[in-house]
C-alpha positions in Angstrom: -12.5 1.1 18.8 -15.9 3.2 19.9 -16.9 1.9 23.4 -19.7 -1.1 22.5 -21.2 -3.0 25.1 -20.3 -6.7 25.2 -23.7 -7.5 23.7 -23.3 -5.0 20.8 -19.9 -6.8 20.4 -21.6 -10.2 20.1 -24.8 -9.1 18.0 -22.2 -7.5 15.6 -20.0 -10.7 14.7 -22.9 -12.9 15.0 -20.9 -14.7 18.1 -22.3 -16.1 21.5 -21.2 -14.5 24.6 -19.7 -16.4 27.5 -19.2 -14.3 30.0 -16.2 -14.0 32.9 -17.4 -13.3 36.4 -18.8 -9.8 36.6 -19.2 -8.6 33.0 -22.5 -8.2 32.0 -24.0 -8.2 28.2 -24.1 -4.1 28.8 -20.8 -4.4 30.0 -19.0 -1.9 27.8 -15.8 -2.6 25.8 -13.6 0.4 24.2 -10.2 -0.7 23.6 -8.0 -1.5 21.0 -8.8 -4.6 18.4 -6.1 -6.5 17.4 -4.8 -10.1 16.4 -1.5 -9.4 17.9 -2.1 -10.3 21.3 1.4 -8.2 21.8 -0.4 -5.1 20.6 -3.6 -5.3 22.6 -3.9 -2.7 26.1 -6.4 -1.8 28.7 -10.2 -2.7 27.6 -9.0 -4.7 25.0 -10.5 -6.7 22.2 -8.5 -10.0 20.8 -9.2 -11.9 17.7 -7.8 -15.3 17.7 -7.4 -15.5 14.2 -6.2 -19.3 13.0 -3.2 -18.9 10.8 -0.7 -20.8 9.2 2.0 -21.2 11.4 0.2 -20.6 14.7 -3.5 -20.7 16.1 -4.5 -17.4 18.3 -5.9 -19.7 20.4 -2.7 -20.2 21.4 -2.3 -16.4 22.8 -5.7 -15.6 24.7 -3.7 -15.6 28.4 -0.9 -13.7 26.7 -3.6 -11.1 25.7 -5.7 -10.9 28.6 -2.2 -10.4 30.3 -2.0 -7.2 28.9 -5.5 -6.2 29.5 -7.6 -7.5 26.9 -11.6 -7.4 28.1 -13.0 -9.4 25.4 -11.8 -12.5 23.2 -13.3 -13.5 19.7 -12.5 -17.2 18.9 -13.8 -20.0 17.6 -14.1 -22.0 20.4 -13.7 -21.8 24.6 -10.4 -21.4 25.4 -9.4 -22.5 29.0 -7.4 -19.6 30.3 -5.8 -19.0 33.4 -7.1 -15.6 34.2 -11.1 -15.1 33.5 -12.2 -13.3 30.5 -14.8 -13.1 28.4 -15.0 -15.1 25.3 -17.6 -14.7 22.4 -17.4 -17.8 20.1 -17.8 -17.2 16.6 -17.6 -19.8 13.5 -14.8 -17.7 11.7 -12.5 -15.4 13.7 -11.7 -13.8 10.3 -15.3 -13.4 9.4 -15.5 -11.9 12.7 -13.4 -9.1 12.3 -15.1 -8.3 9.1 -18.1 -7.7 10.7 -16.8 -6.1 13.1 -15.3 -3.3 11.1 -18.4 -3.2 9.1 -20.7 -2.7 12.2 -18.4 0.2 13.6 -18.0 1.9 10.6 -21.5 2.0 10.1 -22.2 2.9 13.6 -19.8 6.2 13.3 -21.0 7.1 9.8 -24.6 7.5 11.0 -23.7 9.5 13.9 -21.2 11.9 12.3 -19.5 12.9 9.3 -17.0 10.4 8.4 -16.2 10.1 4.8 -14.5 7.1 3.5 -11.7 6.8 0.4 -11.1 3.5 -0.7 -7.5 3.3 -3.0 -6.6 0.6 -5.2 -4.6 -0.3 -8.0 -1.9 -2.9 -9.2 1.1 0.1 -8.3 0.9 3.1 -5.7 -1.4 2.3 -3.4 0.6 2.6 -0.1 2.0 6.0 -1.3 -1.1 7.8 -2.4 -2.6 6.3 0.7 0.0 8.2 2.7 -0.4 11.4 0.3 -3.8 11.9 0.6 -4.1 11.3 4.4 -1.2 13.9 5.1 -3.7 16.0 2.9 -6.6 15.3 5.1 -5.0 15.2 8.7 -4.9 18.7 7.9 -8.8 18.8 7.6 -9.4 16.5 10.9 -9.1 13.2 12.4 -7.8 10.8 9.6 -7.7 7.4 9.8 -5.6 5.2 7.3 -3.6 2.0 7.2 -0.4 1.4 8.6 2.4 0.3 6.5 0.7 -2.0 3.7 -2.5 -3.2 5.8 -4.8 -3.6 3.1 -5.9 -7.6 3.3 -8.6 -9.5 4.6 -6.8 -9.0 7.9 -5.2 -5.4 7.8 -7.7 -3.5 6.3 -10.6 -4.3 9.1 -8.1 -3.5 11.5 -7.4 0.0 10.1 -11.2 0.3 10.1 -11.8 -0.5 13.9 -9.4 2.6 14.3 -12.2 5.1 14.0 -13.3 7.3 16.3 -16.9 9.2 17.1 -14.5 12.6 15.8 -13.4 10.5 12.6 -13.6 12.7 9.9 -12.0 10.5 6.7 -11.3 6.9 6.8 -8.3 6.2 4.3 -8.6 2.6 3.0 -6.0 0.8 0.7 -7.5 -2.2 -1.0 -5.2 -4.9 -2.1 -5.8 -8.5 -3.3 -4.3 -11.3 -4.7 -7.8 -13.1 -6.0 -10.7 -11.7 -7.5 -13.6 -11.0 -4.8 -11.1 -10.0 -2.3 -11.7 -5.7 -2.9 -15.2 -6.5 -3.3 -15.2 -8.4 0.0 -13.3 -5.6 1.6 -14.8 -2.5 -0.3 -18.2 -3.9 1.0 -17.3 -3.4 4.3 -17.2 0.5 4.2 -19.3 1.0 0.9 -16.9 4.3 -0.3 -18.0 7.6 -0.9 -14.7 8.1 -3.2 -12.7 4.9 -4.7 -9.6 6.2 -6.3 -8.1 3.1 -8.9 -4.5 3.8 -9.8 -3.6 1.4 -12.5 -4.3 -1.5 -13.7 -0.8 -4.0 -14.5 1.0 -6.8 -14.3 1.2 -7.0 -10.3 -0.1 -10.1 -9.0 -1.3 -11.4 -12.2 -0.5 -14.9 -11.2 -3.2 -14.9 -8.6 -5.8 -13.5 -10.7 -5.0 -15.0 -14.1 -3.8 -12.4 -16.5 -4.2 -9.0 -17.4 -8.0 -8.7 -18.3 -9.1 -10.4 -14.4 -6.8 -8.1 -13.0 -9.4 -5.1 -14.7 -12.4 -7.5 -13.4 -10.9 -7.2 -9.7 -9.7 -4.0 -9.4 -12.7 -2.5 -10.9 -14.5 -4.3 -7.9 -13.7 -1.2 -5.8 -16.1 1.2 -8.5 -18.6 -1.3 -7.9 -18.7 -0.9 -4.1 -19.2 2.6 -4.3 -22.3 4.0 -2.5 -25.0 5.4 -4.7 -24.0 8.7 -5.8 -20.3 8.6 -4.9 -17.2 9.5 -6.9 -14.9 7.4 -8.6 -11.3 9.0 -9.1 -9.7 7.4 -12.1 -6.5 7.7 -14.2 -7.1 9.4 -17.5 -4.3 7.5 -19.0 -4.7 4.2 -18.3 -7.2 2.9 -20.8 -8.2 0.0 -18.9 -8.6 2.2 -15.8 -10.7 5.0 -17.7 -13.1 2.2 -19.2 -14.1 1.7 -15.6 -16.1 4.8 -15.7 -19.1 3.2 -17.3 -19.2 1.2 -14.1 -19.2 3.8 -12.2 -22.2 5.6 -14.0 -24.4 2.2 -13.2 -23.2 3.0 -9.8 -24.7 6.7 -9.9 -21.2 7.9 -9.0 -19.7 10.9 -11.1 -16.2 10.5 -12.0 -13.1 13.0 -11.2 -10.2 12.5 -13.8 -6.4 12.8 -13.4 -3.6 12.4 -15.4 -0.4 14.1 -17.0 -3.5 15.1 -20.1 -4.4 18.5 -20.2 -8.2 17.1 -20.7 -8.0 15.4 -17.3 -9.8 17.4 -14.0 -6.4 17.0 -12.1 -3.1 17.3 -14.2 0.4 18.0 -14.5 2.7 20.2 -16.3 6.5 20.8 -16.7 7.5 17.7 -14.7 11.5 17.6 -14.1 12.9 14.9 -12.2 15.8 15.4 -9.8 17.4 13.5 -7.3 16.3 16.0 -4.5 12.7 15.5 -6.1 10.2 16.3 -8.5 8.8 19.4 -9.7 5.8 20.3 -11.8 2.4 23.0 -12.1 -0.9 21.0 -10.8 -4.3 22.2 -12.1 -7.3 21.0 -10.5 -10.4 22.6 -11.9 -8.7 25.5 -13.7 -6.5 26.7 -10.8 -2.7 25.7 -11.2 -0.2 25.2 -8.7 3.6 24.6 -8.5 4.6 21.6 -6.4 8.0 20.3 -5.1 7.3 17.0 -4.5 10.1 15.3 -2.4 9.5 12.0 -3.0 12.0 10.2 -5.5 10.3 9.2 -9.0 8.5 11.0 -11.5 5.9 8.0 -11.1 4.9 9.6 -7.8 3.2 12.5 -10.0 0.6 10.4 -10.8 -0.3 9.2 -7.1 0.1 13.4 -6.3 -2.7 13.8 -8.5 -4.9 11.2 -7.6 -4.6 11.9 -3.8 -5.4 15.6 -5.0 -8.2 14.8 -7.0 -9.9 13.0 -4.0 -8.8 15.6 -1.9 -10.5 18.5 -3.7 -13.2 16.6 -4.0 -13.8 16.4 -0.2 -13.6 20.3 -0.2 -9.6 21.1 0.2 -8.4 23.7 -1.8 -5.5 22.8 -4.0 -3.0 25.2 -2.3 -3.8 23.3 1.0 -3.2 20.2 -1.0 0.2 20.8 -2.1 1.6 22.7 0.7 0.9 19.3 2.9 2.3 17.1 0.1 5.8 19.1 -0.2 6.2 18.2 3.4 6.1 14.6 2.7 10.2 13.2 2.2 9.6 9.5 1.8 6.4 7.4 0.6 7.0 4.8 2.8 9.7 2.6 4.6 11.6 0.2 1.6 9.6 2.4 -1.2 11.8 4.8 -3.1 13.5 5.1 0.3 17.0 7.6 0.2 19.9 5.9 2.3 23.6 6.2 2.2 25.1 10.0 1.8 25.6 12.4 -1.1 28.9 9.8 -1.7 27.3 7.4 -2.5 23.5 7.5 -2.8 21.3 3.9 -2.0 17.7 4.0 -3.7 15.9 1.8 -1.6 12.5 0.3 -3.2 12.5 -3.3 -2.8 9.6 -3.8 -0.8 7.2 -4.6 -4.0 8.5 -5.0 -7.4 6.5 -5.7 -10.5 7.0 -5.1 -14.2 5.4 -1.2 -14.3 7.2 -0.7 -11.2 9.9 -1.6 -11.8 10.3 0.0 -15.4 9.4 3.2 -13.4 12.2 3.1 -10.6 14.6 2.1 -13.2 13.9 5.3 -15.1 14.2 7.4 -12.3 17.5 6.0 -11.4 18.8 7.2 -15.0 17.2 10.9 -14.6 18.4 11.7 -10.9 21.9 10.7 -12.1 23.9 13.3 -13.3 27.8 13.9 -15.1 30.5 12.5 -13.9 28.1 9.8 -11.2 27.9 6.4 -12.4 24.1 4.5 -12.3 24.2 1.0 -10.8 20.9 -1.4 -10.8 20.7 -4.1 -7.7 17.7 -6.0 -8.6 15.7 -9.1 -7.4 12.8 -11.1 -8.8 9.4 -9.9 -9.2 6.8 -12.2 -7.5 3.5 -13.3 -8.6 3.3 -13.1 -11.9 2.5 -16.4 -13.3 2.9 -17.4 -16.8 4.3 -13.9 -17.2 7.3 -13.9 -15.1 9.7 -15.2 -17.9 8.9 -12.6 -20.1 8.6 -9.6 -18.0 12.2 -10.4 -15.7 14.0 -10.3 -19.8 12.2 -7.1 -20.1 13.6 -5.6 -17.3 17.0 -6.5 -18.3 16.9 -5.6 -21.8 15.3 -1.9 -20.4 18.4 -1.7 -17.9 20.8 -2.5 -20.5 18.8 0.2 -22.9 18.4 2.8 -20.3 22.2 2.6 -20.0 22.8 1.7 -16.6 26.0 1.0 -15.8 25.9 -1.4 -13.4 23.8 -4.1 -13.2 23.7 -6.6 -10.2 21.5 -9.5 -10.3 20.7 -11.1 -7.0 18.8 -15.0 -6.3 18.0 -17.4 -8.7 14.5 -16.3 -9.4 16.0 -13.2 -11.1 18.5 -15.0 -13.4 16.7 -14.6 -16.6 17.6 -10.1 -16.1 21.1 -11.2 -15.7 20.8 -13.5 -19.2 18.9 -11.1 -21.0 21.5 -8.0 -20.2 24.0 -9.9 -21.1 22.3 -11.0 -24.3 21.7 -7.5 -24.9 25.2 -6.0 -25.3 26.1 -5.5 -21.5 28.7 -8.1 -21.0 32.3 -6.4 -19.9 31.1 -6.8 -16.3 28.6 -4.3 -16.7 26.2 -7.1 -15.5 27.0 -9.5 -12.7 24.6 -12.4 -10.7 25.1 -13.3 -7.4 22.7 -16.2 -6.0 22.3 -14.7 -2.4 22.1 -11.1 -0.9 25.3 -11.7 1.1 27.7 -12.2 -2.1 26.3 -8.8 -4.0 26.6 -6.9 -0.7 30.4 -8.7 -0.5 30.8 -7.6 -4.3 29.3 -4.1 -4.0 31.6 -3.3 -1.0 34.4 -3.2 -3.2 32.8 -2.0 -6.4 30.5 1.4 -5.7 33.0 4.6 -5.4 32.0 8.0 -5.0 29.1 9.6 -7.0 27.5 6.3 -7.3 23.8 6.1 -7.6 22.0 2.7 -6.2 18.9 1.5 -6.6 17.9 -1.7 -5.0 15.2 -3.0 -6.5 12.7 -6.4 -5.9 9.7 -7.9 -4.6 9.5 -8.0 -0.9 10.0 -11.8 -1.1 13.4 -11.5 -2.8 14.2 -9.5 0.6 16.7 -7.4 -1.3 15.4 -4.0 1.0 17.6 -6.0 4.0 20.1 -5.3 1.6 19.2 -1.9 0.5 19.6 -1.2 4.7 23.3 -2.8 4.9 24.5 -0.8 1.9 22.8 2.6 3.2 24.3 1.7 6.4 27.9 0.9 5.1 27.9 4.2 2.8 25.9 6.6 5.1 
């Protein structure tokens, strides 16, 4: 975090001050913010964020143990070693306001420019395309792993610095209000919206709210920014009129020749994927290394904000073909050329995991055999019937040779490939992880390609690890 003085701290989260003996309200605080009182060091700041299973509260004197200066909580906590405390109603609130006040404090002193990403698929990898793009430019700041909630995504914005150049935000939500809330923090200068789908449309009640939400982030746009949306998602591209009461222009992309951003001559390997960018007129090859010809369309949309923000295209794409995985669980190579593990089961939802599917039948070539480990897709309310049969009637139609059901929740892709012609043990079910991985011991063989498959609450990417393991 920037160096605030204790009072700057307080005035920002709307918290009174208690202070330990010898601090001062101009006392001045510059260390890290965290609610992990593991991760906090030297001059730092701890949020005693209430949560479900534990209360921070509980961890103060583990923090101040490892040097925290400052605690945020809700109420005095009695701690063994002195610190000071600034009591606030909501600890969560807190660290909103926090982020807010920071980000606002570095934007008016510098030239920080910040890029919020949403969308119901791709957010995490674009994220990590477009700030390998920009770390090229300077100091980029963007969220680790998935930390794009009411808890992560403050976090990631108490990471900027006073030489903070671009502030990479991914906004995810499982409610509507939630990118709004978020968004609001940071007002963007760019929001790049991905796609609207199926993903989480439990929470937010169907297809249409999912539009209402995710075209939240176009609204929190700052007078006369940019909104970067996909040319060939129709509910995506009808956002653009909310952008225009915004005052924002709008940069298009898409696999459309009409779109600002686009891409030709797409083939699909399983070292990669190859295709010519144009942005504005000027076209490009790119080798993409990451697995999926759906990872075109988060290429293009971490271009288009890119070039927006001044990068030339060439820059662009020479810092993309040095990216080899998205992400940790996401499209993830394991095992060895023997036998190849795919794996992606850290989210799963219906466009998803149409998508991966699909790419396991391109990268698979003569003479290799295509086998499908997949686990439920969460969140999807009245939906979720539905949309697991129409994964397994698109594996059975894709042709995939093997299909491997795992946990209850995913039964109905197991009935439904089996309904749909696959039924001489092309398609199996196990109810736990520990029976497929005892099953596909003895069944993958040389020139196998696996893709595990699921949402992360299936757990299936533990899996995905032992079989990459086993075969590696």
């Amino acid at each position: 975090m920037i160096a605030l003085t204790i009072a700057q701290l307080a005035r920002a989260v709307g918290g009174e001050a208690v202070l330990a003996p010898g601090d001062a309200l101009d006392t001045v605080v510059a260390g890290t913010v965290d609610t992990d009182s593991r991760l906090i060091g030297d001059d730092g700041v701890f949020v005693a964020k209430p949560g479900e299973e534990t209360d921070g509260h509980l961890f103060v004197d583990a923090a101040v143990s490892r040097g925290a200066k400052v605690a945020i909580v809700e109420h005095v906590v009695q701690t063994k070693a002195a610190v000071t405390q600034i009591v606030v109603p909501d600890a969560v609130q807190a660290l909103a306001d926090l982020a807010r006040d920071v980000v606002a404090r570095v934007r008016d002193a510098g030239a920080l420019r910040v890029v919020g990403i949403t969308g119901s698929n791709g957010k995490t990898t674009t994220k990590n395309l477009l700030a390998r793009i920009l770390e090229g430019e300077g100091e980029t700041v963007s969220p680790k792993a998935s930390f794009n909630n009411e808890v992560g995504a403050p976090l990631t914005m108490l990471r900027v610095t006073a030489d903070t150049r671009f502030l990479v935000s991914e906004f995810g939500a499982s409610a509507p209000g939630e990118i709004a809330r978020l968004a609001g923090l940071v007002d963007p200068d760019i929001g790049v919206v991905l796609m609207v789908g199926l993903a989480h449309a439990g929470g937010f009640g169907g297809i249409e709210a999912t539009f209402e939400a995710k075209s939240e982030l176009v609204r929190a746009l700052r007078p006369g920014g940019l909104a970067v949306l996909n040319a060939d998602d129709a509910r995506v591209a009808a956002m653009a009129p909310i952008a225009a009461e915004r005052g924002a222009a709008v940069r298009w992309f898409g696999r459309g020749s009409a779109a600002d951003v686009h891409a030709d001559d797409v083939v699909v390997t399983a070292s990669g994927t190859t295709c010519v960018v144009t942005a504005d007129g000027v076209s490009l090859p790119l080798r993409l290394r990451v697995l999926g010809e759906h990872h075109v369309m988060n290429a293009l949309a971490a271009i288009a904000a890119a070039t927006a923000l001044g990068v030339s295209l060439a820059d662009c794409i020479a810092r993309l073909e040095t990216v080899e995985i998205a992400e940790r669980w996401r499209m993830q190579p394991l095992g060895s050329d023997r036998v190849r593990i795919i794996n992606d089961a850290y989210n799963a939802s219906p466009d998803s995991m149409a998508a991966a599917l699909r790419t396991l039948a391109q990268i698979t070539g003569p003479g290799e055999r295509t086998v499908a480990v997949l686990g439920a897709m969460s969140e999807l309310g009245e939906h979720s019937e539905e949309e697991h049969d129409r994964v397994g009637l698109l594996a059975v139609r894709l042709g995939i040779q093997r299909i491997v059901v795992v946990g209850p929740d995913a039964r109905r892709m197991y009935l439904e490939a089996v309904a749909q012609g696959s039924w001489d043990a092309e398609a199996v079910f196990f109810a736990t992880a520990d029976e497929a991985f005892e099953y596909l011991q003895g069944e993958l063989r040389d020139g196998d390609r696996v893709l595990v498959k699921s949402s992360n609450s299936a757990g299936l990417r533990f899996l995905g690890d032992r079989l990459g393991e086993s075969f590696s």
